[in-house]
N, C-alpha and C positions, 0 to 999 in steps of 0.2 A: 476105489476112491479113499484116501487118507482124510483122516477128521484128526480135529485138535485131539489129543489124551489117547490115540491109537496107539501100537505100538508099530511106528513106521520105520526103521532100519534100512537102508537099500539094501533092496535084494542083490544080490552079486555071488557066482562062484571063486570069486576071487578075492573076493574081500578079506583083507587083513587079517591073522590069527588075534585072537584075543590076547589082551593085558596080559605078558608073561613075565618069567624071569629071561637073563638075558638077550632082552629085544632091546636094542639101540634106544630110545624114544624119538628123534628125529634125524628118519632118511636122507641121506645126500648125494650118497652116489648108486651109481647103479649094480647091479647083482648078477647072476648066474640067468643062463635064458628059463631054468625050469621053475626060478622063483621071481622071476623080472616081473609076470603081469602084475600080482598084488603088491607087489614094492613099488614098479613105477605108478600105478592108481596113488598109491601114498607118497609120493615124492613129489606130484602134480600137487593133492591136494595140503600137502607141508609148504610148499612152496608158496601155494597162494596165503594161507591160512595165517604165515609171518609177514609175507612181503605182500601184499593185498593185490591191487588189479594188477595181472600182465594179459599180455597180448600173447596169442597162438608161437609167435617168432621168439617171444621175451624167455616162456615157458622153455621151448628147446634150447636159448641160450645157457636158460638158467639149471636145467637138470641133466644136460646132456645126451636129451634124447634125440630122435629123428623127429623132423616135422611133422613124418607121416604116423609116426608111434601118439605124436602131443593129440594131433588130427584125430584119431582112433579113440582115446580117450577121453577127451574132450566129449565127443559126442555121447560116448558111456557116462557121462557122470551127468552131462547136463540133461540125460533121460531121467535119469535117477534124481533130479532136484537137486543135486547136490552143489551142479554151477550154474551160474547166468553170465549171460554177456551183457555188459553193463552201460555200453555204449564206445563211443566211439576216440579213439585217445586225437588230442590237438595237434591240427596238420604242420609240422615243424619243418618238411619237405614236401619236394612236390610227390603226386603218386598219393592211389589211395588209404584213406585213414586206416591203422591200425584199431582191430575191435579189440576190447577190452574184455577181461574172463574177472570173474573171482567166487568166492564159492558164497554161497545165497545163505547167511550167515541167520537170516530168519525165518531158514524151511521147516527148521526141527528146533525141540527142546530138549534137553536135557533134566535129568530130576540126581539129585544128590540127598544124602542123610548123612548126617555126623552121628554117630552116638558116643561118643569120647565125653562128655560132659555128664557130670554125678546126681546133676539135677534134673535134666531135660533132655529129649531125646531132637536134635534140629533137624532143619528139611527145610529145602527150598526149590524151584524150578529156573532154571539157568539158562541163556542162551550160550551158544558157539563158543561167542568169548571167553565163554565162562564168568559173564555177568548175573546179578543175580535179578531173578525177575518177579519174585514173590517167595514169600514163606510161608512154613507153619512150624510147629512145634507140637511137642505131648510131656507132661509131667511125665518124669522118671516114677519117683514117690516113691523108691526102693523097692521097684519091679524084679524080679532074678527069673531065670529059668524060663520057663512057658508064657507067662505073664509079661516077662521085656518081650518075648520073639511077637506075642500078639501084639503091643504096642508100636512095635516095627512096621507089621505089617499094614495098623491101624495108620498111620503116618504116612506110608509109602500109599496108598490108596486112597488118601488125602490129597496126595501132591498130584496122582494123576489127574485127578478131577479138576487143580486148576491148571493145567498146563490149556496152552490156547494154541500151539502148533503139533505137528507129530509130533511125538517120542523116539529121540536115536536108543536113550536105554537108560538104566539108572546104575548110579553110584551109590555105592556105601562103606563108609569106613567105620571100624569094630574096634573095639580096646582089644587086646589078644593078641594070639597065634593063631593068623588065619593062613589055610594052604591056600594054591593056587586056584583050585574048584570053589573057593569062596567057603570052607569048610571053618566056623571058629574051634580051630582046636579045644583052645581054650583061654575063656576068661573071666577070671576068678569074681572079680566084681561085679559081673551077669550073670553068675552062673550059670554059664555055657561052657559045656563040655562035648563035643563033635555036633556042633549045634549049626545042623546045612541050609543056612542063610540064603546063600544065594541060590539054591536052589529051590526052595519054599519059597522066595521073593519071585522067583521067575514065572514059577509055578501059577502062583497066585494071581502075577499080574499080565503073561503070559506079555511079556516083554526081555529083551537081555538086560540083565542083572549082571554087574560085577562087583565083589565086595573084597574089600581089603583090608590089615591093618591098618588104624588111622593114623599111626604116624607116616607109613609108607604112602597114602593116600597124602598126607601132608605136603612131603617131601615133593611131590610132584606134582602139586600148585604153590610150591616156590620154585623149579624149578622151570615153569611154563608163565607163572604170573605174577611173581617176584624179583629180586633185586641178585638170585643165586648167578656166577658165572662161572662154577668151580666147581671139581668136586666138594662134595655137603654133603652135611649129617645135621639132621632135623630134631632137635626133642619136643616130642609133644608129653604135656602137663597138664592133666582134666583128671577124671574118674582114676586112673594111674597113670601110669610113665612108660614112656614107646622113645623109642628112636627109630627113623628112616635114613636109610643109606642110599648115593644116589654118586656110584663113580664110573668115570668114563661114560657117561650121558645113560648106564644101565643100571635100575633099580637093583639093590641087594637084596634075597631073599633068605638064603642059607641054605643048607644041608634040609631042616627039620622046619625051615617058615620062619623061623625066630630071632633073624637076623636084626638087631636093634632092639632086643628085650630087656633093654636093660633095667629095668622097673624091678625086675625080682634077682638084682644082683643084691649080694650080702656086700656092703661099703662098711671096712673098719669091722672089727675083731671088741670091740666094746659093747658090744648090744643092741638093745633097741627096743623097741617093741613089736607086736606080732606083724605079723603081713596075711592079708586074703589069702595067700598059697599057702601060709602054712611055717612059712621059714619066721626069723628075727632078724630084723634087721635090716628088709632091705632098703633099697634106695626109695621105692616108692610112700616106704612108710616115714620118711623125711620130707620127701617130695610132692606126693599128688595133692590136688586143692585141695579138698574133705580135710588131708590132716595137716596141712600148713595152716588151714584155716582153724581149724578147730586148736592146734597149738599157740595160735596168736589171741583168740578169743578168750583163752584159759593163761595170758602172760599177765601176771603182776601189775608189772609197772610199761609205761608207755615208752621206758628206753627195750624192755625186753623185745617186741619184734622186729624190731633189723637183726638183734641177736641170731633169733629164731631166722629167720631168713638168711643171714651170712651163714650159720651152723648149715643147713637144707644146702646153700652152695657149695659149701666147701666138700660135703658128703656125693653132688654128682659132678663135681673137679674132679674125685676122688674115681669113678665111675669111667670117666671119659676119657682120662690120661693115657691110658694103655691100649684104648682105640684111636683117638690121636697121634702116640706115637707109634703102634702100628702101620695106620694109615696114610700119614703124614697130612691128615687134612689143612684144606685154607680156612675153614669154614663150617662152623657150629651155629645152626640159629635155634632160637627158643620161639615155642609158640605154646601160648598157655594166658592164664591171666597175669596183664601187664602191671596191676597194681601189686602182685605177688613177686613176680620175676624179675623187672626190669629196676633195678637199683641196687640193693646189698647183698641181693644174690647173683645177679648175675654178675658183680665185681667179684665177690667172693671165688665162681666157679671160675673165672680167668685168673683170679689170683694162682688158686691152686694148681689146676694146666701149668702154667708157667712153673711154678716149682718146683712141678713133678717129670718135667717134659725137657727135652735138652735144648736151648735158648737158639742156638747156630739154626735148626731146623723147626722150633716149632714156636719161635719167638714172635712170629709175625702173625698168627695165629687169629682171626678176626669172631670174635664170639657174639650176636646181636641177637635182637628180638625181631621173630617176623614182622614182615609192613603190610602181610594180609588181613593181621586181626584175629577175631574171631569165628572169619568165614574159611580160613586156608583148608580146614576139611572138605569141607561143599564144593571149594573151586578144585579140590583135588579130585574129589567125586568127580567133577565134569572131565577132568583130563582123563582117567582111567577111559571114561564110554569113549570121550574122543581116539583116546588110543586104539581101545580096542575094536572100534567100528567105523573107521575112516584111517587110522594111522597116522593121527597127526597130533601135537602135544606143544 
């Protein structure tokens, strides 16, 4: 028997690998026979999960499977809670009604934590959608080392307790270089160094855990609950500065995790002041709230902070340009605080793009601010467990 705050996952040996690198994020066609079971279980429930009720006939039109394969599955998943039949579709011809499937959107909850932010550590419990269904929060208070992992934990064992359906699993996004095992390599403003998040998280709440950088956690709740239809590239702005990569519908990770670090790039040959790693200069030390903010609060006069703000964008234009024109991206979005970002600096940063970038190819260039807010972590958190424990995003 499942109870609310359990850790319920369906059971399945088939069940989808976990949130990797190079995994598509949504299924469409069908695959090899030795790897068809867990992909088509995930192509059923992708299918529903965008396109909401079909019928048994709708599902094979739609995935290309056999009725007898849809038939087979169907019954696996609706053992597992994971569908219902919803009733019955309106008789448009004669012959009987078409029953209706979709997947039971409030069997399970999800749990998410941000820690990207320099004050606060956030949390919330989410449904399916990735709507959010309650919070909590813990002072930061310039926690580091053993002290943030215990507040983490203090948080995530919070949020269990108010979930009111099962647990498919929790998400977490980290400032840093986290590997694939949820491992924070490193990050300089928690200081966390091989600091095994997600395995302590799992450990502790004896549920699946999956923990990522938060921009990349980002990047994929704009690209499941956002306005993204392109290849994008995400910067996140909080405690420090991340970027998420998200081409060909597959997260970018790198060689080393680090793919979108750009927080401790040195921007400009002039200086700066120190950075948490160690270095001068770099972009985060222009960038992250703490010192945009603390730069504005120590400006003079009350024309100096748009200064300050055009200066911070033209410094990650200066960041961005060479993965732009790299990349050839459509599409750059900011997500960070709006009252910081969204005006002198982010003209500033498309100012510079454009300058620095050849016009024929990267003139059309759309540079915006998230429309998630400040929950795009947390809805990211949900997409990860959904990925990684049903296959659908």
């Amino acid at each position: 028997m499942q109870t609310a705050g359990s850790t319920a996952a369906p059971e399945s040996p088939t069940r989808p690998p976990g949130f990797a690198t190079g995994r598509v994020l949504r299924p469409s066609t069908k695959v090899l026979p030795e790897h068809a079971r867990g992909h088509n279980r995930s192509l059923v429930l992708q299918t529903l999960y965008r396109a909401g009720q079909q019928s048994r006939a709708d599902l094979a039109r739609s995935t290309g499977l056999t009725r007898v394969t849809i038939s087979d599955l169907v019954a696996e998943l609706m053992a597992e809670g994971l569908l219902v039949e919803t009733g019955q579709r309106a008789i448009i011809r004669p012959g009987k009604p078409a029953t209706l499937l979709d997947i039971d959107r409030g069997a399970f909850q999800i749990l998410g934590i941000d820690l990207s932010e320099h004050t606060i550590f956030r949390g919330a419990v989410l449904d399916l959608d990735g709507r959010i269904l309650s919070r909590s929060e813990i002072p930061l208070a310039g926690s580091t080392g053993a002290d943030a992992t215990a507040k983490v934990i203090a948080l995530a064992e919070t949020l269990r307790g108010m979930a009111t359906a099962p647990i498919l699993g929790m998400g977490v996004g980290s400032p840093g270089v986290v590997d694939l095992g949820g491992v924070v390599l490193a990050a300089p403003n928690l200081g966390w160094s091989g600091e095994e998040l997600q395995a302590t998280l799992s450990a502790r709440l004896s549920m699946p855990v999956v923990v990522a950088n938060d921009a990349n956690v980002a990047v994929l709740a704009e690209h499941s609950f956002g306005d993204a239809d392109s290849d994008l590239m995400l910067v996140k702005v909080g405690h420090g500065v991340g970027a998420g990569l998200l081409l060909g519908g597959t997260p970018l990770f790198g060689s080393r995790f680090a793919a979108g670090e750009i927080g401790h790039v040195v921007v400009g040959t002039d200086g700066g002041t120190q950075c948490a790693c160690g270095k001068v200069g770099c972009l985060e030390t222009w960038l992250a709230t703490p010192r945009l903010e603390a730069a504005i609060a120590a400006a003079a006069t009350s024309a100096d902070p748009d200064t300050i703000l055009r200066e911070a964008g033209q410094r990650l234009g200066i960041a961005l340009s060479p993965v732009v024109g790299a990349l050839n991206l459509a599409e750059v979005v900011l997500s960070g605080p709006a009252n910081l970002l969204d005006g002198p600096l982010l003209e500033a940063t498309i100012e510079t793009i454009r300058d620095r970038t050849m016009a024929e190819f990267h003139g059309n260039l759309v540079l915006r601010m998230t429309t998630l807010g400040e929950d795009i972590v947390l809805r990211g958190s949900a997409v990860m467990v959904l990925s990684g424990q049903l296959g659908v995003s």
